[in-house]
N, CA and C atoms as an extended XYZ file, in Angstrom:
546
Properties=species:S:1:pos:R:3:atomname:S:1:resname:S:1:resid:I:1 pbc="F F F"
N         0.830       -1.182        0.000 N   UNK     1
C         0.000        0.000        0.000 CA  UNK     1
C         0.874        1.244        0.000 C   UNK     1
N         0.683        2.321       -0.797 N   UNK     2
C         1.405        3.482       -0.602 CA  UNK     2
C         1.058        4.157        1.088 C   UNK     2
N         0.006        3.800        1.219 N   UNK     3
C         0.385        4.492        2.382 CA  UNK     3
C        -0.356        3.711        3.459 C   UNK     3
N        -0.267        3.495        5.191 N   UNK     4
C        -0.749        2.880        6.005 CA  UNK     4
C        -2.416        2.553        6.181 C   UNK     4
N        -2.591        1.621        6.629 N   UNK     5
C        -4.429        1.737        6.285 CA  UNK     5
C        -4.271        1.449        7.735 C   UNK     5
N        -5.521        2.209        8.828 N   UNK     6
C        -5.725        2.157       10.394 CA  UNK     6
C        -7.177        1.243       10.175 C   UNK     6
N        -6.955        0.522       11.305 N   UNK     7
C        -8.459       -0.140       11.503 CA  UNK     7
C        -9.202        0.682       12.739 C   UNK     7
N       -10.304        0.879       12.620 N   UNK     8
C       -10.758        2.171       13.980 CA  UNK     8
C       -11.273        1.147       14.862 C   UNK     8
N       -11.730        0.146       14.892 N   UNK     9
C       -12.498       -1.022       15.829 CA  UNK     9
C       -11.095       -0.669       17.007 C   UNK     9
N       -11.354       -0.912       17.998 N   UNK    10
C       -10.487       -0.808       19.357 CA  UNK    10
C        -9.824        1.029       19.355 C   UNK    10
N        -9.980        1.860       18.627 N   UNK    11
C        -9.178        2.771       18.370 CA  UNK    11
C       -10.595        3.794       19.592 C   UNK    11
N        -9.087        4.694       20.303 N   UNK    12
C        -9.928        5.574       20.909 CA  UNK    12
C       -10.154        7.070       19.915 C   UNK    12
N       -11.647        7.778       20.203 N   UNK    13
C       -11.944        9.065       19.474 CA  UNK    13
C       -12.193        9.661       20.582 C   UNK    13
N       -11.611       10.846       20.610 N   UNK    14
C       -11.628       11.697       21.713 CA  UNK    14
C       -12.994       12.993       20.731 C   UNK    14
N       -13.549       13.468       21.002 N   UNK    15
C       -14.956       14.202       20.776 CA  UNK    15
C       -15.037       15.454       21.613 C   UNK    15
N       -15.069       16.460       21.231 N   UNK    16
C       -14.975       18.057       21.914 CA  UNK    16
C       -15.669       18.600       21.559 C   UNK    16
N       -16.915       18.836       22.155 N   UNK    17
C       -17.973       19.343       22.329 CA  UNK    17
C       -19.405       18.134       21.597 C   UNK    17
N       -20.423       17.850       22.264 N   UNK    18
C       -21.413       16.735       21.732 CA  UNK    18
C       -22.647       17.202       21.407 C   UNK    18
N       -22.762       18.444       20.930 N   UNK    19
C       -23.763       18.732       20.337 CA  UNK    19
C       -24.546       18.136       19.346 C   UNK    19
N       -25.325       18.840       18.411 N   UNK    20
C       -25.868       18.031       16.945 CA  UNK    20
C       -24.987       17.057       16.705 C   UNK    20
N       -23.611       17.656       16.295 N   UNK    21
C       -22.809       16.709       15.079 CA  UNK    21
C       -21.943       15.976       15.792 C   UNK    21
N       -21.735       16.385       16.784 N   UNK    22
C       -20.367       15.818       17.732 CA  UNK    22
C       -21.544       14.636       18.473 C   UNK    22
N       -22.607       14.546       18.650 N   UNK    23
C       -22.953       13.176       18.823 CA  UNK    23
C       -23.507       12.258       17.672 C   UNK    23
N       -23.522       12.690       16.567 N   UNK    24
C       -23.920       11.613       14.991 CA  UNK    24
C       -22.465       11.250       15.145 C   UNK    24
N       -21.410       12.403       15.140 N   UNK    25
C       -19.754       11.125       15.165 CA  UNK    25
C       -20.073       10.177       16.178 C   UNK    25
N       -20.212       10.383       17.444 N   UNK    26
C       -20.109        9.510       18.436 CA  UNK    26
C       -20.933        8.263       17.780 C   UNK    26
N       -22.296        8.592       17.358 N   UNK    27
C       -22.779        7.287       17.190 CA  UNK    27
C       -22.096        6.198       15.798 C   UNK    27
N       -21.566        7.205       14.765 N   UNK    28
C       -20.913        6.352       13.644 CA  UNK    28
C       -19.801        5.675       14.307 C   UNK    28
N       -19.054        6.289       15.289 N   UNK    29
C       -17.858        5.822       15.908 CA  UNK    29
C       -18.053        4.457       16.633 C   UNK    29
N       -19.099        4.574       17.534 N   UNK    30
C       -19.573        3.630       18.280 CA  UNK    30
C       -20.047        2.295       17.166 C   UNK    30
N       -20.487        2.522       15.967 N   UNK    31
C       -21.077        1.172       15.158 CA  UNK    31
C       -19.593        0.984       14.564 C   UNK    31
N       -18.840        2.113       14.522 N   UNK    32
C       -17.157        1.097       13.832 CA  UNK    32
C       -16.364        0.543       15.174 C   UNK    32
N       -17.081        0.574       16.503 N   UNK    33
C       -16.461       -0.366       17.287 CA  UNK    33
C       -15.322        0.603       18.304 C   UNK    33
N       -15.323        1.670       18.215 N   UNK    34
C       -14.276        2.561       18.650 CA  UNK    34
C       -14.777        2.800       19.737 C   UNK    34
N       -13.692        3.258       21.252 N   UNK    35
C       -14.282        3.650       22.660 CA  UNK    35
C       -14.263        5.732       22.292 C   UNK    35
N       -15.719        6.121       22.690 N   UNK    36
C       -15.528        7.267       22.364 CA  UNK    36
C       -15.768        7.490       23.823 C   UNK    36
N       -14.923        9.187       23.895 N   UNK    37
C       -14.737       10.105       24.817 CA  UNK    37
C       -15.212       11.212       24.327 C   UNK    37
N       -15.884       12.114       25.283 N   UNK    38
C       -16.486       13.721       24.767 CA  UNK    38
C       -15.678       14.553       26.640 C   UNK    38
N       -15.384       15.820       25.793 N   UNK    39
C       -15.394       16.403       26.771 CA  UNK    39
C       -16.452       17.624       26.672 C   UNK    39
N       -17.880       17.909       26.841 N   UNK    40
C       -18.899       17.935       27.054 CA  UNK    40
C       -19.357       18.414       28.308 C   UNK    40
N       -20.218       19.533       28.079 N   UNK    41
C       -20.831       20.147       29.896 CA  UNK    41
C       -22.049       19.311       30.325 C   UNK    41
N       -22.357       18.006       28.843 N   UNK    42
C       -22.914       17.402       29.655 CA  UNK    42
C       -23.001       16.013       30.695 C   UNK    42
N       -23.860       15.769       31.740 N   UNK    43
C       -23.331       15.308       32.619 CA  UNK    43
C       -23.194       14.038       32.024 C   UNK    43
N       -22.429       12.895       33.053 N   UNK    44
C       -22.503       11.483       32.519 CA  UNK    44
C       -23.719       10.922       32.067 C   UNK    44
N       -24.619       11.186       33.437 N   UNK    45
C       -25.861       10.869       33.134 CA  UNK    45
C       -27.015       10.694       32.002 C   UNK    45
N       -26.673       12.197       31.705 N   UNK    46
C       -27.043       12.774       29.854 CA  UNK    46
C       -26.701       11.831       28.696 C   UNK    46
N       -25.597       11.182       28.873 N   UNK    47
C       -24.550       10.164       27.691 CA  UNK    47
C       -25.395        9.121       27.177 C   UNK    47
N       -25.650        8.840       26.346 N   UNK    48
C       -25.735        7.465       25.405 CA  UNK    48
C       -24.783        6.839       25.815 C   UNK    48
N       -24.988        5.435       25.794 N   UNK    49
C       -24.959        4.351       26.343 CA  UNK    49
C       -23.549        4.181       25.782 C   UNK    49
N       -21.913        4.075       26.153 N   UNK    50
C       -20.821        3.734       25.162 CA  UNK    50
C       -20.162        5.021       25.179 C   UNK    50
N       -20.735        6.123       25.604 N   UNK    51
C       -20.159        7.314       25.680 CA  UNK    51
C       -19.911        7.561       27.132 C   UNK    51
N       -17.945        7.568       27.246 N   UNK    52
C       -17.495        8.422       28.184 CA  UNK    52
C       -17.392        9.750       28.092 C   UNK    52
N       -17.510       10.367       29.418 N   UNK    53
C       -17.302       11.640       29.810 CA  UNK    53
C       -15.695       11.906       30.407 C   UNK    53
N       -15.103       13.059       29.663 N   UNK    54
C       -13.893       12.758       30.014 CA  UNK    54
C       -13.396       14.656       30.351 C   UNK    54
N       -12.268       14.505       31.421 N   UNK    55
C       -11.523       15.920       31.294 CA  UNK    55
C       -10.770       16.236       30.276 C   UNK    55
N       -10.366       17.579       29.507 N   UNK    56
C        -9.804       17.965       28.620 CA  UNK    56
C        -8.406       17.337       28.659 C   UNK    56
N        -7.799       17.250       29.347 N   UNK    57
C        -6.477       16.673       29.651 CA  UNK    57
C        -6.818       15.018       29.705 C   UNK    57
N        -8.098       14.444       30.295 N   UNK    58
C        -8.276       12.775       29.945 CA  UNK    58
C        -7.811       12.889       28.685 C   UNK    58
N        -9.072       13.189       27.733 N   UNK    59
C        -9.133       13.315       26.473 CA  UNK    59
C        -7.766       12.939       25.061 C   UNK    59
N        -7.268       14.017       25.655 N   UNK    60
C        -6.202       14.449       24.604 CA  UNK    60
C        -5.200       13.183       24.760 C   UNK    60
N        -5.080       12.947       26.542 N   UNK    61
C        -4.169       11.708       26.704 CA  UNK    61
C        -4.007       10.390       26.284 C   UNK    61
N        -5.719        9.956       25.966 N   UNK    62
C        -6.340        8.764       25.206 CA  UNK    62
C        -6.279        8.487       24.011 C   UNK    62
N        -6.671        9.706       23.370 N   UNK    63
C        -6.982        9.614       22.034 CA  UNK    63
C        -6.117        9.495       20.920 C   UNK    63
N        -6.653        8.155       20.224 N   UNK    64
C        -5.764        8.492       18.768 CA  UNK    64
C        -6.471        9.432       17.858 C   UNK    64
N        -7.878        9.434       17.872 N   UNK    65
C        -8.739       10.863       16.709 CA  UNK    65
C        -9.119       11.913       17.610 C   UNK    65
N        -8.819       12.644       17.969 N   UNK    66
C        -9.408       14.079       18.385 CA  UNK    66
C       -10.132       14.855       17.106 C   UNK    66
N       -11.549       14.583       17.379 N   UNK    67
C       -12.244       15.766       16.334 CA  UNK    67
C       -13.027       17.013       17.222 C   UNK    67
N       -13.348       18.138       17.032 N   UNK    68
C       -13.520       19.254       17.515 CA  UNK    68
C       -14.910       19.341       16.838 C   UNK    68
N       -15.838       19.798       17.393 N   UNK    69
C       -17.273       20.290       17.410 CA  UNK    69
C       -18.158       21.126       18.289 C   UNK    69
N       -16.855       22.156       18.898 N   UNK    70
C       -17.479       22.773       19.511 CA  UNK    70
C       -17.141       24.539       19.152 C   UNK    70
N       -18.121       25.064       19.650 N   UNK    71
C       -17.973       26.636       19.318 CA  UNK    71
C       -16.875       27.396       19.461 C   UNK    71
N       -16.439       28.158       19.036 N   UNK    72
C       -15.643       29.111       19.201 CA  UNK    72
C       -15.459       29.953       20.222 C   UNK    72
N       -14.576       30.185       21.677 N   UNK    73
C       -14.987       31.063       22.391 CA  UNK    73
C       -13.478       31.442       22.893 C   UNK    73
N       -13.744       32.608       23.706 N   UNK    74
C       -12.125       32.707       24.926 CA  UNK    74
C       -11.569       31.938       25.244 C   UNK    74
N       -12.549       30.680       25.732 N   UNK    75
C       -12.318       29.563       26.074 CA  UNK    75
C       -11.716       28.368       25.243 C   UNK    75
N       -11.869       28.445       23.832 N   UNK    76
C       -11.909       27.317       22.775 CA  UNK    76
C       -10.658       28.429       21.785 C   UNK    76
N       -10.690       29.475       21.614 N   UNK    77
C        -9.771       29.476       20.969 CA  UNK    77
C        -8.118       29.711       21.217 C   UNK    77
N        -8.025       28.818       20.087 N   UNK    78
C        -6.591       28.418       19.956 CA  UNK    78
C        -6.402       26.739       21.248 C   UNK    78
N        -7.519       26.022       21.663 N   UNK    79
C        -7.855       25.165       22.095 CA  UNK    79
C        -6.098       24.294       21.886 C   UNK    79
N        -6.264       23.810       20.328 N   UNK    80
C        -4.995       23.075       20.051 CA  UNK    80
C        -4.143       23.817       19.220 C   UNK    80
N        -3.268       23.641       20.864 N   UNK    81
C        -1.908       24.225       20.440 CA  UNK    81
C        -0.682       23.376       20.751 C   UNK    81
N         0.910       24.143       21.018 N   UNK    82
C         1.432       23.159       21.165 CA  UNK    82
C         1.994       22.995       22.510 C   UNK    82
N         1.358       23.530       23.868 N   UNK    83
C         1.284       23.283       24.991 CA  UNK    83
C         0.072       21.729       24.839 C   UNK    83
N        -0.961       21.811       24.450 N   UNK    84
C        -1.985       20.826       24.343 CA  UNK    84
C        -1.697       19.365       23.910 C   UNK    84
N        -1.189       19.922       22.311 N   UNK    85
C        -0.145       19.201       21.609 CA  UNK    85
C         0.821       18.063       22.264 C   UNK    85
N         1.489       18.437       23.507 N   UNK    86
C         2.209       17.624       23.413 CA  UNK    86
C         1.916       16.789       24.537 C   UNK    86
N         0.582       16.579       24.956 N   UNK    87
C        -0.340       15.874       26.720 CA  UNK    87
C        -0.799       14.759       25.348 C   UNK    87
N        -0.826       14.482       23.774 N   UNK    88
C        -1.587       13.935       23.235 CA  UNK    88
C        -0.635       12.770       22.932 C   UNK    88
N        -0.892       11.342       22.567 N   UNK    89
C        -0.535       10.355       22.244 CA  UNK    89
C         0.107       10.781       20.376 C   UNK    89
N         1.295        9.764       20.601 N   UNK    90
C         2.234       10.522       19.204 CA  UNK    90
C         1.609        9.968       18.208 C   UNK    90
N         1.386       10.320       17.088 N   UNK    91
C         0.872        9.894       15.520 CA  UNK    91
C        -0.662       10.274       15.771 C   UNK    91
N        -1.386       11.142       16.549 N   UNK    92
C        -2.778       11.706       16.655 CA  UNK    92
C        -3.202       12.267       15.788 C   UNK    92
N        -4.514       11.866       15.038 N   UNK    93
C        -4.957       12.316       13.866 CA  UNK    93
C        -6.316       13.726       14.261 C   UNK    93
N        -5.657       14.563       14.297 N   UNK    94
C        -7.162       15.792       14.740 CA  UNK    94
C        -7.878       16.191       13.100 C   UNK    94
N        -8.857       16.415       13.745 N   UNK    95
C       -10.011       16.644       12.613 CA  UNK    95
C       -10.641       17.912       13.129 C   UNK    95
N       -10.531       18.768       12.366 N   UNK    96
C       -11.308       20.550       13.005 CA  UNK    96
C       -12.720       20.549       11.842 C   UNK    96
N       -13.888       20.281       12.123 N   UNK    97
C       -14.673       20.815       11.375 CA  UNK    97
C       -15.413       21.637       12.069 C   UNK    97
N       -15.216       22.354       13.164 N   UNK    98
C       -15.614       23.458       13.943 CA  UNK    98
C       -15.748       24.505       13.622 C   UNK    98
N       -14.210       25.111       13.876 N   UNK    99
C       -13.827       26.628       13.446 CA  UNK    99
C       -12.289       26.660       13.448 C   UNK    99
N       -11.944       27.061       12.748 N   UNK   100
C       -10.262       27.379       12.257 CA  UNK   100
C        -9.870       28.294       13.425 C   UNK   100
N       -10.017       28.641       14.173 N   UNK   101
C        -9.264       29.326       15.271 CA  UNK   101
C        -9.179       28.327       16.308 C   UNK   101
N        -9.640       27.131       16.410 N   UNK   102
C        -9.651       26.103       17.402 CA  UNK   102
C        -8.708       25.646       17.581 C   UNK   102
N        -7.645       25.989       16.382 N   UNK   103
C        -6.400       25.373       16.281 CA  UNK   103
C        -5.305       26.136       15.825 C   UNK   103
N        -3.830       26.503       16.222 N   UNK   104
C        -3.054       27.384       16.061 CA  UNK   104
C        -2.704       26.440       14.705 C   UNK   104
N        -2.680       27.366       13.882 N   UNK   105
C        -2.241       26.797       12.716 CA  UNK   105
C        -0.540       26.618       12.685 C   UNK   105
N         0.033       27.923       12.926 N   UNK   106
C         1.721       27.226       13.089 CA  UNK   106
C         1.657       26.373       13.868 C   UNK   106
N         1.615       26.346       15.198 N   UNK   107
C         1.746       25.243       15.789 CA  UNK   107
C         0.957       23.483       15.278 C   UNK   107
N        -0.014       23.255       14.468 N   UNK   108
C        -0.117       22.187       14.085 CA  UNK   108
C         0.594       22.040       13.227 C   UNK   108
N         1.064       22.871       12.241 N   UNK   109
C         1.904       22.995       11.354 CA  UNK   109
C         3.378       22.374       11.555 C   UNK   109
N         3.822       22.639       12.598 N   UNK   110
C         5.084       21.998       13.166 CA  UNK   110
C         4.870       20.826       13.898 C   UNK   110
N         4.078       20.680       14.667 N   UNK   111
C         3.266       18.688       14.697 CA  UNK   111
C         3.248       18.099       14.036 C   UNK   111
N         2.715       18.207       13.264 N   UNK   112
C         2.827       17.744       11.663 CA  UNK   112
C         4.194       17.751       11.172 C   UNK   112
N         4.806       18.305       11.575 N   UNK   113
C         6.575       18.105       10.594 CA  UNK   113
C         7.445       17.339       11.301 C   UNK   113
N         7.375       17.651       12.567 N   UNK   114
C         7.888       16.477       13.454 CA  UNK   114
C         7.745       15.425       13.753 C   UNK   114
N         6.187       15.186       13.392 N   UNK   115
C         5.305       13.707       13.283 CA  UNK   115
C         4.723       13.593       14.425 C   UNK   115
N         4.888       14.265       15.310 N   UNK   116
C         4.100       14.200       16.577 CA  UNK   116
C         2.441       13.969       16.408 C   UNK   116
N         1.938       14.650       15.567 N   UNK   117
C         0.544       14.627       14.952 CA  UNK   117
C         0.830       14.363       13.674 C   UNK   117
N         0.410       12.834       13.249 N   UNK   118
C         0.130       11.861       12.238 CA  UNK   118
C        -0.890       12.215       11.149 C   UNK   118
N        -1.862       13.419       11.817 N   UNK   119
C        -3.186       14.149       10.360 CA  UNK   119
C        -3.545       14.757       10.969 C   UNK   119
N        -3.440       16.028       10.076 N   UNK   120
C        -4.490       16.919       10.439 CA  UNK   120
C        -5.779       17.179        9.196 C   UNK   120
N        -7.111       17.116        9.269 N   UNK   121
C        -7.894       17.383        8.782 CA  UNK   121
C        -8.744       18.654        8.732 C   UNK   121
N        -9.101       19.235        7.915 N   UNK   122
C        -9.805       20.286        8.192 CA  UNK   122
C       -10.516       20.868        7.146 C   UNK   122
N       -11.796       21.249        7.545 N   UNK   123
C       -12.653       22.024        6.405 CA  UNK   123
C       -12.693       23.588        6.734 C   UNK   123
N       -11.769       23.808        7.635 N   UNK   124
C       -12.185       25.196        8.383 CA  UNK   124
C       -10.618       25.867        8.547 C   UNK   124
N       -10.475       27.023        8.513 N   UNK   125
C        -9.379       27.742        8.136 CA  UNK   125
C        -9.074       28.795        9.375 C   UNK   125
N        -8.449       29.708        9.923 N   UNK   126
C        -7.998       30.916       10.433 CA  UNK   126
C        -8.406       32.001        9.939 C   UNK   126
N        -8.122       32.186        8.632 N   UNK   127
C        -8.145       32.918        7.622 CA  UNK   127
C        -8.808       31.755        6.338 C   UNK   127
N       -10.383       32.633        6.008 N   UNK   128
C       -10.784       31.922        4.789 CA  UNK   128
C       -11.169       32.689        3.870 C   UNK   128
N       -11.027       33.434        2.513 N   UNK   129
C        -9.630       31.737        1.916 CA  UNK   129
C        -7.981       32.324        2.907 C   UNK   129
N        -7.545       30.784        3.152 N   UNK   130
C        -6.787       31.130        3.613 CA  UNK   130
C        -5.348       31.459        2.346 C   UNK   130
N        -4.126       32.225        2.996 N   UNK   131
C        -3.324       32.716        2.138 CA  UNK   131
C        -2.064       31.518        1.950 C   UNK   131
N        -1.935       31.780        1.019 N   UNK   132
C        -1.132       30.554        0.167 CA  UNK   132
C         0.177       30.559        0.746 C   UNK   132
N         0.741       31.313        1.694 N   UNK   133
C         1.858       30.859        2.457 CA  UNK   133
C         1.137       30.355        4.164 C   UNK   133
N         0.376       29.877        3.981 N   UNK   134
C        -0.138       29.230        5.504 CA  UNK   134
C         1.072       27.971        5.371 C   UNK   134
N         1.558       27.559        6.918 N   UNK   135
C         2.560       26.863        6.566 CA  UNK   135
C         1.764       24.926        6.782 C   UNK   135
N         0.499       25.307        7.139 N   UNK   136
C        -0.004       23.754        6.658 CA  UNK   136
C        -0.406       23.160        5.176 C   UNK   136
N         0.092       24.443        4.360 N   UNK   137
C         0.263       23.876        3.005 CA  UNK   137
C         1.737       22.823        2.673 C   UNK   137
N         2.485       23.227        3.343 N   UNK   138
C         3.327       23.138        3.073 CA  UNK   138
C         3.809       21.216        3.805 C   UNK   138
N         2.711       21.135        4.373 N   UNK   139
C         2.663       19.550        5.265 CA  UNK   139
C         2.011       18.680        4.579 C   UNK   139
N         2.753       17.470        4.327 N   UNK   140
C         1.637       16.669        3.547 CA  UNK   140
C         0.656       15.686        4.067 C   UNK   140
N         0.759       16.240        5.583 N   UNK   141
C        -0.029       14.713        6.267 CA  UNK   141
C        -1.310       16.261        6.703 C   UNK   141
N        -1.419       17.002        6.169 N   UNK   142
C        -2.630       18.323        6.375 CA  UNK   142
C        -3.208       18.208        5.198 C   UNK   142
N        -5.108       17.866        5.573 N   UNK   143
C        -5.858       17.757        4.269 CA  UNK   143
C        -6.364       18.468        4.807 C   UNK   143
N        -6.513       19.265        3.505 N   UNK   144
C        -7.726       20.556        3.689 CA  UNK   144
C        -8.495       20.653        2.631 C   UNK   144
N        -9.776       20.688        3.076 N   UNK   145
C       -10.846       20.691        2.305 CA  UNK   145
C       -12.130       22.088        2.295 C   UNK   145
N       -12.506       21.912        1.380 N   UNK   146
C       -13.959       23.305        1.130 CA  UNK   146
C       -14.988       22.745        2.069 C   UNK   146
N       -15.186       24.463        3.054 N   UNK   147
C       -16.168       24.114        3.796 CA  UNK   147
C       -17.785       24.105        3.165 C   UNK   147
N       -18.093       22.936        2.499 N   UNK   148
C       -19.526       22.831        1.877 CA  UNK   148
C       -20.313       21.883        1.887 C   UNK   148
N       -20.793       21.586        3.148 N   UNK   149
C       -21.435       20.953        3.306 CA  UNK   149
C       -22.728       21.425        3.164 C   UNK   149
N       -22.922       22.463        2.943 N   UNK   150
C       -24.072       23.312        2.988 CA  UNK   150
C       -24.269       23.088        1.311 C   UNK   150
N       -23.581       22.452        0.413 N   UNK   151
C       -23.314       23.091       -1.137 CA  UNK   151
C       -24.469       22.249       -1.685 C   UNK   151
N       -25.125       20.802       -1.045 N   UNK   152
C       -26.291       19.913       -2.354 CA  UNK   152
C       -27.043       20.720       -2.104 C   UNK   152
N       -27.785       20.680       -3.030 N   UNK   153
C       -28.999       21.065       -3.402 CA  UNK   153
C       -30.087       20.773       -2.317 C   UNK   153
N       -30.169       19.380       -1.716 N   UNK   154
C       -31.286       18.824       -0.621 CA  UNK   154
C       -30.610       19.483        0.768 C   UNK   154
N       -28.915       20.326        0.740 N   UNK   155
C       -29.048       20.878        1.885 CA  UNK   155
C       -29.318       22.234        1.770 C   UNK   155
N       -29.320       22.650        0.645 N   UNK   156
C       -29.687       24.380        0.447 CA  UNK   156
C       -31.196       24.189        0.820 C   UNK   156
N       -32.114       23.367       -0.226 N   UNK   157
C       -33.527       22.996       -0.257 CA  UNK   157
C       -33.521       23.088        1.878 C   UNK   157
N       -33.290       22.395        2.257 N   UNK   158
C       -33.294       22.014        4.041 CA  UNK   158
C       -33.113       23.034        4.691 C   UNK   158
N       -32.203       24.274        4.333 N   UNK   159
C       -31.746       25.615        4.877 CA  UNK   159
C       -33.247       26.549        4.568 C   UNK   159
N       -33.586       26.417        3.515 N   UNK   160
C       -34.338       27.887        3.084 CA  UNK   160
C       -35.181       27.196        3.917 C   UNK   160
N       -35.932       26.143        4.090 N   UNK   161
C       -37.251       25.834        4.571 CA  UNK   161
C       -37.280       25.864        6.593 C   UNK   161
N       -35.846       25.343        6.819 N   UNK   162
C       -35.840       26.059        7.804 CA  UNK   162
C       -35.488       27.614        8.231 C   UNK   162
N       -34.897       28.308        7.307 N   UNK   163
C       -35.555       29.792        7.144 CA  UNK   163
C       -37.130       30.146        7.404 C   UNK   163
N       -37.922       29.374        6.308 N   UNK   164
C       -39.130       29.404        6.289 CA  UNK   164
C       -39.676       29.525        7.682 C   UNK   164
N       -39.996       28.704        7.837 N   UNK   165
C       -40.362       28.177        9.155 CA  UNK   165
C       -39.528       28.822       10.619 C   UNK   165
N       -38.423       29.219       10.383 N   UNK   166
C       -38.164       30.306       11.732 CA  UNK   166
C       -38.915       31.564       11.486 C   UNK   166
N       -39.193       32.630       10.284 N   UNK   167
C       -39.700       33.431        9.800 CA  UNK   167
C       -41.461       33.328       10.036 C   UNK   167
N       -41.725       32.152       10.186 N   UNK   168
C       -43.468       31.891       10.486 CA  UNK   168
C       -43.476       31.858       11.847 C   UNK   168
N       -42.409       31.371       12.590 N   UNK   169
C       -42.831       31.452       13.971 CA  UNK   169
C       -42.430       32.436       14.715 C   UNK   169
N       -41.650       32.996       13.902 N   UNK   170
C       -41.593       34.759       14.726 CA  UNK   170
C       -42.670       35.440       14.536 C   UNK   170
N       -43.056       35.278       13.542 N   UNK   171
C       -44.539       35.970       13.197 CA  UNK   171
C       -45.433       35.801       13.995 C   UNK   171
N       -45.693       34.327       14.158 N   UNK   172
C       -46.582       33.857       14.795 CA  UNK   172
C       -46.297       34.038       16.403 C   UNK   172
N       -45.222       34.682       16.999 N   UNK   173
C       -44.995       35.105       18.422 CA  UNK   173
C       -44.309       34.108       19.254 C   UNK   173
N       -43.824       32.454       18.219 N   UNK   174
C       -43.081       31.621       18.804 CA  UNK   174
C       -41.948       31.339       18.265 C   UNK   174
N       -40.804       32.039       18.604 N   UNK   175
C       -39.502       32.156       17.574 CA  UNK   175
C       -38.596       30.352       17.485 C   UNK   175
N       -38.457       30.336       17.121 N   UNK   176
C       -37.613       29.031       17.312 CA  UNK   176
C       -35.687       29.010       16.941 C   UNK   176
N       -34.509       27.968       17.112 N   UNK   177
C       -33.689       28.534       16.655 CA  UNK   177
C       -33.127       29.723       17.320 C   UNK   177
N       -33.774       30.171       18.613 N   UNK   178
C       -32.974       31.717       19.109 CA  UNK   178
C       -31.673       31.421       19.060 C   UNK   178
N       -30.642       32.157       18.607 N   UNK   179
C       -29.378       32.092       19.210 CA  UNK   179
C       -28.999       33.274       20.056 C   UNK   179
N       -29.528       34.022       20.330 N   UNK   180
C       -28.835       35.199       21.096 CA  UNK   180
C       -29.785       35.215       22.257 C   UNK   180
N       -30.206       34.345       23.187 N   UNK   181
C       -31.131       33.751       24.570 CA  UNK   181
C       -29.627       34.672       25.261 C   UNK   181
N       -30.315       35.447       26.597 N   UNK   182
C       -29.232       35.738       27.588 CA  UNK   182
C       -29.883       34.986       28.655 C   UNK   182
């Protein structure tokens, strides 16, 4: 094989933040047989059945996949860096489909060159588009991809109609979707 093939059955996924999407991974993870970890405000209790609850420092220590799914904040950015970086098990494959500030880009950038971090994945940038001297171009174990998941047609069709429908229930005096609740 040109290049290594991983089997995920026994493989730990470390999971940061379990919202919408960060629990559909958990559950695909869980049918390929993998022990998943979230570090999550919610309680154990809250968890599907197969899902540990873990500290940020458990986490990182366990895991061979660290994927990120959680928001952007004071708190979250620049999350992985290379203080973080180096509490993580060597050849760790992170996956950012979050937000590009979740992750110091030089610093994965040099994980990646040293081999300390085995992949980095990402649909999400620092700077988007990002500029053609970012130095995770320059890594070949860094895939980067267009953030479009939003791009079929049945998910544009899925967007406007839930447009629709937030727009009827504001009207109607029952908003749904708030994001700005204090």
């Amino acid at each position: 094989w040109d290049s290594p093939l991983v089997e995920l059955a026994g493989k730990n996924i470390g999971i940061v933040g379990l919202g919408h999407i960060g629990m559909k991974v958990a559950a695909i993870a869980l049918c390929f047989g993998m022990n998943v970890y979230a570090y999550t405000s919610k309680s154990s209790d809250q968890l599907p059945q197969g899902i540990k609850k873990a500290t940020m420092e458990g986490l990182l220590s366990v895991s061979d996949i660290i994927t990120l799914h959680c928001p952007l904040n004071e708190e979250t950015n620049r999350l992985i860096c290379a203080d973080t970086i180096q509490h993580m098990r060597d050849g760790v494959i992170i996956v950012n489909t979050g937000r590009g500030p979740l992750v110091d880009e030089n610093d994965m950038a040099a994980a990646l060159h040293t081999g300390k971090v085995g992949a980095y994945c990402a649909d999400v940038m620092c700077s988007e588009p990002p500029s053609g001297d970012n130095p995770l171009f320059c890594e070949p174990h860094a895939y980067i991809t267009p953030h479009v998941a939003w791009a079929s047609v049945e998910a544009r069709t899925r967007l406007m109609s839930i447009a629709e429908n937030n727009i009827k229930a504001f009207l109607n005096g029952t908003p749904q979707n708030v994001v700005n609740k204090i």
